[in-house]
Rosetta silent file (secondary structure, phi, psi, omega in degrees, C-alpha in Angstrom):
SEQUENCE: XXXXXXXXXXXXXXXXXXXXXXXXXXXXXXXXXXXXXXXXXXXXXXXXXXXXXXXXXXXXXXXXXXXXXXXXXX
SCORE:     score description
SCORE:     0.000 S_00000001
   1 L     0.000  141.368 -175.878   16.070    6.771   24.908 S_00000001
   2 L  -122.849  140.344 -149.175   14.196    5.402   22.157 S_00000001
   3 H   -18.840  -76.895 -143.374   14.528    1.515   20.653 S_00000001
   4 H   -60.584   10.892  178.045   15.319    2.965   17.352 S_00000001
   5 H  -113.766   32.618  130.216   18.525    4.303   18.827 S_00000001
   6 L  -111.341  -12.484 -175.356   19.606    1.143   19.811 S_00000001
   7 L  -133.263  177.410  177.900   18.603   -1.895   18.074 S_00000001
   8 L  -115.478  152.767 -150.646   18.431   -2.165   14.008 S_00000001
   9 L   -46.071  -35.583 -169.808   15.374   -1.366   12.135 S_00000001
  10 H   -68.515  -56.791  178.051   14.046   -5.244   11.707 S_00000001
  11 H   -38.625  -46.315 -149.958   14.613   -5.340   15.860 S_00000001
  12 H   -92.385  -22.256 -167.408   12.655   -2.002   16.365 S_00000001
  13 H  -106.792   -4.153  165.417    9.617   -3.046   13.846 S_00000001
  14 H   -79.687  -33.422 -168.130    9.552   -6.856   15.445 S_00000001
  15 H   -82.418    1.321  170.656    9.563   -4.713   19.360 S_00000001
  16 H   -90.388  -43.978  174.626    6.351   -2.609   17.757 S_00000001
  17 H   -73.121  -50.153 -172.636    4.551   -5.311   16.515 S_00000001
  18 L   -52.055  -47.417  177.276    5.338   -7.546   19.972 S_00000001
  19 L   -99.303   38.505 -172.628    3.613   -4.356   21.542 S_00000001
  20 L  -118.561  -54.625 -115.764    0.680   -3.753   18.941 S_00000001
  21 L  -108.457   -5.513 -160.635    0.326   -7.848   19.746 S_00000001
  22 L    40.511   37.392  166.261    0.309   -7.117   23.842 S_00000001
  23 L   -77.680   67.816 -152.031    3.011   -9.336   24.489 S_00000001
  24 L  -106.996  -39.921 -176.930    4.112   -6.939   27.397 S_00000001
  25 L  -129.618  161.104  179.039    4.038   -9.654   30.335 S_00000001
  26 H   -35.327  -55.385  176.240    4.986  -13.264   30.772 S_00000001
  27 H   -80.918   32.717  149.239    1.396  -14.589   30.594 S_00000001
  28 H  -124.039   26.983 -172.873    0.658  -12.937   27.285 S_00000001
  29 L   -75.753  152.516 -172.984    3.716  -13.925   25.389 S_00000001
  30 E  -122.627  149.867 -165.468    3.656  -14.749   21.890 S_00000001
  31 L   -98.257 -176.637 -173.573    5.973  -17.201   19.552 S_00000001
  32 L   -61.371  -17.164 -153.193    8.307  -16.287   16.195 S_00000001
  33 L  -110.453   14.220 -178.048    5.939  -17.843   14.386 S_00000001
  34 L  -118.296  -26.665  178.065    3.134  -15.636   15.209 S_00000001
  35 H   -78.528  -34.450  164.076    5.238  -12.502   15.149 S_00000001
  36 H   -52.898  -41.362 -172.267    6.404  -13.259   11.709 S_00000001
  37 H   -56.579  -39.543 -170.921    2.905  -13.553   10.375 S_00000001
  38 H   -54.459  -61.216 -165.973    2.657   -9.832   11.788 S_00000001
  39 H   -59.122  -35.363  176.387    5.800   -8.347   10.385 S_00000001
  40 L    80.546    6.531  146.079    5.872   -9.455    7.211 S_00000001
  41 L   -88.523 -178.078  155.860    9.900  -10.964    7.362 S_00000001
  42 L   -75.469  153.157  157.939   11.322  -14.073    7.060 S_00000001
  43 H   -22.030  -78.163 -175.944   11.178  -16.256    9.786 S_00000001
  44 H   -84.994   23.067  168.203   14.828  -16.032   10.534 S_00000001
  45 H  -100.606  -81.652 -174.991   15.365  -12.500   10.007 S_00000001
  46 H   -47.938   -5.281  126.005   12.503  -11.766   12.903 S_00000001
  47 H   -33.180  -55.137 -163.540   14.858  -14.756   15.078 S_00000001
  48 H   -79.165  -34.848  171.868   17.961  -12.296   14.713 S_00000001
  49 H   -71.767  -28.246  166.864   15.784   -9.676   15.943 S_00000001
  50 H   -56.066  -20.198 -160.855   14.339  -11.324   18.865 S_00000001
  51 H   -91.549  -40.872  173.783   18.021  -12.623   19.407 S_00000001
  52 H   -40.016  -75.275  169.988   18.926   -9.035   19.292 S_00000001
  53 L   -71.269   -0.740  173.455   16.491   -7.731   21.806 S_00000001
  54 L   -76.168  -55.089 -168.127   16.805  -10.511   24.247 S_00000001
  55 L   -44.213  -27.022 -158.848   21.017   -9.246   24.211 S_00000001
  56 L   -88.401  -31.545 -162.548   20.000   -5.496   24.699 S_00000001
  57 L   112.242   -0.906 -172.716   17.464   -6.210   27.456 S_00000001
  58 L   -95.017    2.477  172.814   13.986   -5.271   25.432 S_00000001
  59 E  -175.353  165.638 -160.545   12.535   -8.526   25.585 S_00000001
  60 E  -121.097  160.289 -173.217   12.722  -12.473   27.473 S_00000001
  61 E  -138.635   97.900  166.792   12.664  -15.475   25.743 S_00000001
  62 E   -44.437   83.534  179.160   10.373  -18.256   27.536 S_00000001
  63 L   -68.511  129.427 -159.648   11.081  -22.178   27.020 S_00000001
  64 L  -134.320  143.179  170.696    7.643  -23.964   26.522 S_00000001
  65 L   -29.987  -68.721  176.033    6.955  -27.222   25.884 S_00000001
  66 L   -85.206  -38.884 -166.427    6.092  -26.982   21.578 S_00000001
  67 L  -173.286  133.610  159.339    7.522  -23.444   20.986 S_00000001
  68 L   -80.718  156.087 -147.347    8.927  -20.814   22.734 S_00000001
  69 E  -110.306  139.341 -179.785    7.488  -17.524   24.011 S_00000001
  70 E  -104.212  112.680  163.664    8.733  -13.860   23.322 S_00000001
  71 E  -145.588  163.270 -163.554    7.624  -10.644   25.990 S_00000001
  72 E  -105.965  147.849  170.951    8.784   -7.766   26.201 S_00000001
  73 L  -103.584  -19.961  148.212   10.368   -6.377   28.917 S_00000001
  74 L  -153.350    0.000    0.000   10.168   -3.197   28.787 S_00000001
């Protein structure tokens, strides 16, 4: 099945860019504030999608000291 039949469009074009970006495993993860710069939303519109895609199961959300880290799971 594929993302865009499950998540909404800002989710499916933040989970493209996360995997343009190789954030595929835990030591390559990347923060919001690097994904925004990709995407080209606001800041807290690319939050609700990561918030999104943590709930569905497409991607983990890493607590780090300064900022936290986004990979995808699968």
């Amino acid at each position: 099945m594929a993302i865009e039949d499950e998540v909404s469009a800002n989710a499916a074009k933040v989970y493209r860019a996360m995997r343009e970006l190789g954030y595929l495993v835990e030591e390559k993860m990347g923060t919001a504030e690097r994904i925004t710069q990709v995407v080209k939303l606001p800041k807290n519109m690319v939050l609700n999608a990561l918030q999104e895609l943590q709930t569905k199961g497409w991607a983990r959300r890493k607590v780090r000291e300064k900022a936290a880290g986004y990979f995808l799971l699968r």
